[in-house]
VORO-116131 format. One record per residue (C-alpha): x, y, z; residue number from 1. Coordinates in pm, 1 decimal. Layout:
<recs>
        c1        c2        c3  num
         X         Y         Z  NUM
...
</recs>
This chain:
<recs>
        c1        c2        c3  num
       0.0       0.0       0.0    1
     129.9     333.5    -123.0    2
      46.9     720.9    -102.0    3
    -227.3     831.0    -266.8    4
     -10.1    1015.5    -536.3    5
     222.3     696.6    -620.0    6
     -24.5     512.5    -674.8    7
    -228.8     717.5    -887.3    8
      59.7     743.1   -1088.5    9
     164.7     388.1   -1122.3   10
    -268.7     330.1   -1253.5   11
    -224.4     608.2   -1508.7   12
     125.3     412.4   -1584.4   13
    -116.9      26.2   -1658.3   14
    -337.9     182.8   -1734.6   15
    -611.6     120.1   -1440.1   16
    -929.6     232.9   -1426.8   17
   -1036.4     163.0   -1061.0   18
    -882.5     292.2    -797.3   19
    -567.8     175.1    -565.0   20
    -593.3     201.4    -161.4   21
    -312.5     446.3       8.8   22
    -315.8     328.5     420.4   23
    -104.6     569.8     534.2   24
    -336.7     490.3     882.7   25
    -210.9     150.9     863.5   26
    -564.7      89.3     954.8   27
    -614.6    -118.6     633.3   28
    -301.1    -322.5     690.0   29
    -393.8    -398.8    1041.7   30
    -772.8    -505.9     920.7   31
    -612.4    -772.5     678.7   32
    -354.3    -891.3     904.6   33
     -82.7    -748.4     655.9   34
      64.4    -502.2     882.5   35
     430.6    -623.7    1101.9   36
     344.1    -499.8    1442.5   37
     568.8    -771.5    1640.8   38
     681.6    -562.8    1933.4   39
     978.2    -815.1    1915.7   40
    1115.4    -594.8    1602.6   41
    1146.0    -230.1    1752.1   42
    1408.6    -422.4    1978.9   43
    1615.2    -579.4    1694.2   44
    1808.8    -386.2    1464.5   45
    1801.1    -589.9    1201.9   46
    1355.1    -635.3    1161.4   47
    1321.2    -253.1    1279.3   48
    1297.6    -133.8     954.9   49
    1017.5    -318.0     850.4   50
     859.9    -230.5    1157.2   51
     460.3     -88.0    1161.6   52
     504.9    -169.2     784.6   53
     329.7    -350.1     586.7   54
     459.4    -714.9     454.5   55
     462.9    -673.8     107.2   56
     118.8    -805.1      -9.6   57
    -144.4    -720.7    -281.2   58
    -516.3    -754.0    -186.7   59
    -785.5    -726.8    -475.7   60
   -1140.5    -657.2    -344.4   61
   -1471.7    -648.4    -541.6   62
   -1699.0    -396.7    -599.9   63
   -1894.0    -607.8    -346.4   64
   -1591.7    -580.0     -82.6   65
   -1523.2    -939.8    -109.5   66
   -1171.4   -1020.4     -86.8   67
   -1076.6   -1252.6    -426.0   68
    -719.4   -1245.0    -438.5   69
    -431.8   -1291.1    -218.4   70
     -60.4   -1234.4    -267.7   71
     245.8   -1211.4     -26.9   72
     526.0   -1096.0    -202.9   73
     778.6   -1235.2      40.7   74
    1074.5   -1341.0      50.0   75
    1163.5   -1161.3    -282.9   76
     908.6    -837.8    -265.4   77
     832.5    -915.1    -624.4   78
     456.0    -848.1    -701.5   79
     364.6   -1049.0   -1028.0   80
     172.0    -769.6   -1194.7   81
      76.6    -985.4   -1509.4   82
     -86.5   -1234.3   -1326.3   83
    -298.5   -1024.5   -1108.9   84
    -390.4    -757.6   -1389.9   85
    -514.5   -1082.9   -1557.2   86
    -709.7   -1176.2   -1244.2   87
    -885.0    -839.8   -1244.0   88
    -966.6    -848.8   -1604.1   89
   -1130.7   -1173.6   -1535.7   90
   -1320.7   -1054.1   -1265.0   91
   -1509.6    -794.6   -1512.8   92
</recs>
C-alpha cells in the first residue's frame, strides 16, 4: 500500500481504471492482518525497519468488498503484476 499520489501514478502508468488504496493509517493493513506490528522488532536492529510496515502483499477486493485475491510478495518483494492484472480483467 502506497500514497495516494504513487499510486495514482503507477494506474495512469497500466493503465487502471479503478482505484488503488493508500493506508497511510495503517488501519487497512492492520484489518487484513498485513501489517508487522511484532513488538519483538522495535528491539532488533536488524527487523526494525520493517517495523509498523506492511509485509509486502497485494489484496484485490470487489466492488462487493469481497476479498478474491491474495498475494504475499515475500521473501523476494516481487509483485507479479501480469498475473494479477489478468485476475482483475477476469473478474469484469
Amino acid at each position: 500500500m502506497d500514497f495516494n499520489a504513487a499510486n495514482q501514478a503507477w494506474a495512469e502508468r497500466l493503465g487502471l481504471k479503478y482505484p488503488l488504496l493508500a493506508d497511510t493509517r495503517r488501519e487497512m493493513t492492520r484489518a487484513y492482518g498485513v501489517l508487522n506490528e511484532d513488538p519483538a522488532a522495535a528491539k532488533d536492529a536488524k527487523r526494525i525497519p520493517g517495523y509498523l510496515r506492511a509485509i509486502p502483499t497485494v489484496i484485490v477486493v470487489d466492488k462487493q468488498g469481497t476479498v478474491r485475491y491474495v498475494r504475499d510478495s515475500r521473501p523476494r518483494n516481487t509483485i507479479p503484476i501480469d498475473e494479477i492484472l489478468e485476475f482483475v480483467e477476469k473478474m469484469k
